[in-house]
Structure formats: structure tokens, C-alpha cells
NUPA-824171 format. One record per residue (C-alpha): x, y, z. Coordinates in steps of 0.2 Angstrom, whole numbers. Example, Ala and Ser with C-alpha at 12.3 -4.5 7.8 and 13.67 -1.06 7.14 Angstrom:
2
ATOM     c1     c2     c3
ATOM     62    -22     39
ATOM     68     -5     36
***
This chain:
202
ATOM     c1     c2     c3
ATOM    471    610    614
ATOM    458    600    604
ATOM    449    617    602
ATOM    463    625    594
ATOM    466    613    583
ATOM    449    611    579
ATOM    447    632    576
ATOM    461    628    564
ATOM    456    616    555
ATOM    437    625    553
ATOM    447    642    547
ATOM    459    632    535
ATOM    442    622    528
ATOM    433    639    526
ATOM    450    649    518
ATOM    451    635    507
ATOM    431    637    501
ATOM    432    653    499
ATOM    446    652    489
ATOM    441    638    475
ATOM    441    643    460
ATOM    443    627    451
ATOM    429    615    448
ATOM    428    597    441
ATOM    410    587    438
ATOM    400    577    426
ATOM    390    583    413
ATOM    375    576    402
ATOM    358    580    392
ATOM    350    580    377
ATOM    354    584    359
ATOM    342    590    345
ATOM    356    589    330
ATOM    353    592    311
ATOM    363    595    296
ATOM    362    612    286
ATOM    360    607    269
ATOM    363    625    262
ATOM    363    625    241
ATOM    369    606    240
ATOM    349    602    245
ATOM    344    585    239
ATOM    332    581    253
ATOM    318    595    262
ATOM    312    583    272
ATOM    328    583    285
ATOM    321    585    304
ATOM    331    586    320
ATOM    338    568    328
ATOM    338    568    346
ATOM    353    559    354
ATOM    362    561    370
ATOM    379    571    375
ATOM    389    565    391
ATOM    406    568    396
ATOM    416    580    411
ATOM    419    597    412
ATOM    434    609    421
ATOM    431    625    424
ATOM    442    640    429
ATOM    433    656    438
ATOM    444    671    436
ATOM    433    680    448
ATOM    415    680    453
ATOM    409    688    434
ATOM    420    679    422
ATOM    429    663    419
ATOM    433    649    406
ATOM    427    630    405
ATOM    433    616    395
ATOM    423    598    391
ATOM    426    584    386
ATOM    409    575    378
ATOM    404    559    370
ATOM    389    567    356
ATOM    379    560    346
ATOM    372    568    332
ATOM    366    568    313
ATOM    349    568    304
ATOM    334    560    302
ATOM    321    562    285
ATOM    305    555    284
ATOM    305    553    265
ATOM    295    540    256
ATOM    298    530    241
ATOM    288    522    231
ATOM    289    509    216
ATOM    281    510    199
ATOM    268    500    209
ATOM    265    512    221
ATOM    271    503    236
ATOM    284    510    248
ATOM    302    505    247
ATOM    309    515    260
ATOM    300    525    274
ATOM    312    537    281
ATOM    330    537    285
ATOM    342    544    296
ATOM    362    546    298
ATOM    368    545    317
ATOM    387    551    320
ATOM    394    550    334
ATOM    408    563    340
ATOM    420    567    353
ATOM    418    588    354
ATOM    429    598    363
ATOM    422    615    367
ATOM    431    629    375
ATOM    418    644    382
ATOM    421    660    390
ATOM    409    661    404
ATOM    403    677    411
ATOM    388    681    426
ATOM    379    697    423
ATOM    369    690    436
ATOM    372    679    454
ATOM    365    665    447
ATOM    364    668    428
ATOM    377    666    413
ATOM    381    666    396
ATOM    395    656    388
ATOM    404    656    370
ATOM    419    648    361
ATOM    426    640    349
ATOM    425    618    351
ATOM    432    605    338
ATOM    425    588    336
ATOM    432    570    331
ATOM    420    561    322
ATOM    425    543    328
ATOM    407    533    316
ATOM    395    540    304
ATOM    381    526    298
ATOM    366    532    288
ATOM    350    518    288
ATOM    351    507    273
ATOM    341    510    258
ATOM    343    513    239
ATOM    338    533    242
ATOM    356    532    253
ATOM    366    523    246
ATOM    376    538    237
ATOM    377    548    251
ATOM    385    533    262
ATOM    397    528    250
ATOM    405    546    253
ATOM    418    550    263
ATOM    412    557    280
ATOM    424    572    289
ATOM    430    565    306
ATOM    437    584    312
ATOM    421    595    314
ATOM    425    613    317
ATOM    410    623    327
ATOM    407    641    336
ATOM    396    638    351
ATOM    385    650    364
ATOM    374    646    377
ATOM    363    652    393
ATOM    362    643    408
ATOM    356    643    425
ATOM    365    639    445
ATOM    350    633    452
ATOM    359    626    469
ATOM    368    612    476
ATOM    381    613    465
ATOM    369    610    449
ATOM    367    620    432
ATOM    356    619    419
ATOM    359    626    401
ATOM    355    627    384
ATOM    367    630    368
ATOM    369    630    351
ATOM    382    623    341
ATOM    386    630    324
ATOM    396    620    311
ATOM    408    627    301
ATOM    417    613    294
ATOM    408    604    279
ATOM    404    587    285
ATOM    405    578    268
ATOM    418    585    254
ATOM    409    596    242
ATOM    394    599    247
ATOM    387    612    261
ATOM    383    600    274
ATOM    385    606    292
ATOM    381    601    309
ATOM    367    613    319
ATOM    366    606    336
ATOM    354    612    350
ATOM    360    605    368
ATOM    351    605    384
ATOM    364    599    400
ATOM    364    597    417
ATOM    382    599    427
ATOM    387    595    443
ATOM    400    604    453
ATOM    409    588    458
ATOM    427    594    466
ATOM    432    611    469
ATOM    450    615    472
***
């Protein structure tokens, strides 16, 4: 008796593997975010701020090429310039400067394998800017007494890599489309670099 239930029990566990196509886990990595400053330049010295993104991902395999994942992730992003100003006396008032927004993004990608172990991913996310600070200074203090966008619209598109044990790697872009401050050209570019774990699979 104890061997049937037990044959049982292994089959159901096995049908039930085979058969997941749902997936829940954690996500997290490193951001290398900037702001294109288009024809509203008033700063070429503007570099890349690294910050973190962190948050959980569900995703939805239709079959073993193609399916769809949805996140939820805490981002932080911005600019950084390493600008100097001087006064008439030649000393430095301000050396560098940097804004540092934090958003909740929501991206939605379709995810297809051309290969076993190897995928490429698109969609469309939208972002809620919950605080924007840029450093104080006299070189900022127009720019910071401008209203700052909290929705951020974005396309993103990514590679990444199953490397095992329920682990992936990727890399992606994100691609700003809404103006982060009104009337001017700024938008957020964002290079991300996660690792995900396959936590739950129903």
C-alpha cells in the first residue's frame, strides 16, 4: 500500500513539474541610468549614475519558446556631472552634481528562446517617480525648482541568459519616452544588469 501511495505521490509531483508554467521570484542588479538631454542641452558634461534596481517578477511561459513576464521594481536612477565652477577668484564653488530619482517601473516584456538557454525580451513599462533630488548648488538651483514628472513612460529590450538552478542573468535597456521635466527634451536611458531567481513555480 505504502508503495502505491508513494508511486502516486512521485507521478502527481512529476505531472505537476512538468506541467508549471507559472513562476514567481526575486529580482535585483545594477543600474547605469542617465538623462538624454536632446536640443534642451545646458550641461555636456552629464555621465551615467549607477544605482540599484530590486523588486519581483511573474512570469507566464506559453510554451517552451515564448512567454510574458511582469515586474514590479524599486529603481533608482538619474544623472551625475562633474562640472566645475569657479569664482572671479578662481576658486571652485561647486565640483559636480548629480540628480538621484527614484522610481517604481513596471515593465511588461515578451519573452522568446531561440535557444534552450538563451532569450530575448521586449515591452512597453511605465514608471512612478515617487522623489527626485538634485545635490545643492547655485549651478542647480533652476533646474530643481522645476517640476519633475512622476509617470515615466519607457520601451525596453533585453538579452539574458538561464545559467541553472533556477537563476538568469540579463542585461536591458530602457528607453524614455516621456519628458522628465516639462519643456525640455529630458529622458531617462537606463542600462540594467539583473539577476532572477526562479522562486515558486505553479
Amino acid at each position: 500500500m505504502k508503495k502505491i501511495i508513494l508511486t502516486i505521490a512521485l507521478f502527481i509531483s512529476v505531472i505537476t513539474i512538468s506541467s508549471a508554467q507559472f513562476t514567481i521570484g526575486p529580482k535585483a542588479g545594477l543600474n547605469l541610468a542617465k538623462e538624454y538631454f536632446g536640443e534642451t542641452v545646458f550641461d555636456d558634461n552629464v555621465e551615467f549614475k549607477q544605482g540599484l534596481n530590486i523588486g519581483v517578477f511573474g512570469k507566464y511561459m506559453m510554451n517552451d519558446k515564448l512567454g510574458i513576464q511582469a515586474e514590479l521594481l524599486y529603481s533608482q536612477q538619474g544623472y551625475k556631472s562633474n562640472i566645475q565652477l569657479f569664482d572671479f577668484g578662481g576658486n571652485i564653488t561647486q565640483n559636480g552634481y548629480k540628480r538621484s530619482s527614484h522610481y517604481l517601473n513596471i515593465p511588461v516584456v515578451l519573452k522568446y528562446y531561440p535557444l534552450k538557454r538563451i532569450f530575448i525580451e521586449s515591452g512597453p513599462q511605465v514608471g512612478y517617480c515617487f522623489k527626485s533630488k538634485l545635490s545643492p548648488g547655485e549651478y542647480t538651483d533652476e533646474i530643481s525648482n522645476m517640476e519633475y514628472k512622476t509617470i515615466d513612460f519607457s520601451l525596453v529590450g533585453g538579452v539574458g541568459i538561464d545559467i541553472g538552478y533556477g537563476l538568469n542573468v540579463s542585461a536591458r535597456y530602457n528607453h524614455g519616452l516621456t519628458h522628465t521635466l516639462p519643456n525640455s527634451d529630458l529622458k531617462n536611458r537606463v542600462f540594467q544588469f539583473s539577476l532572477t531567481y526562479d522562486l515558486l513555480d505553479f
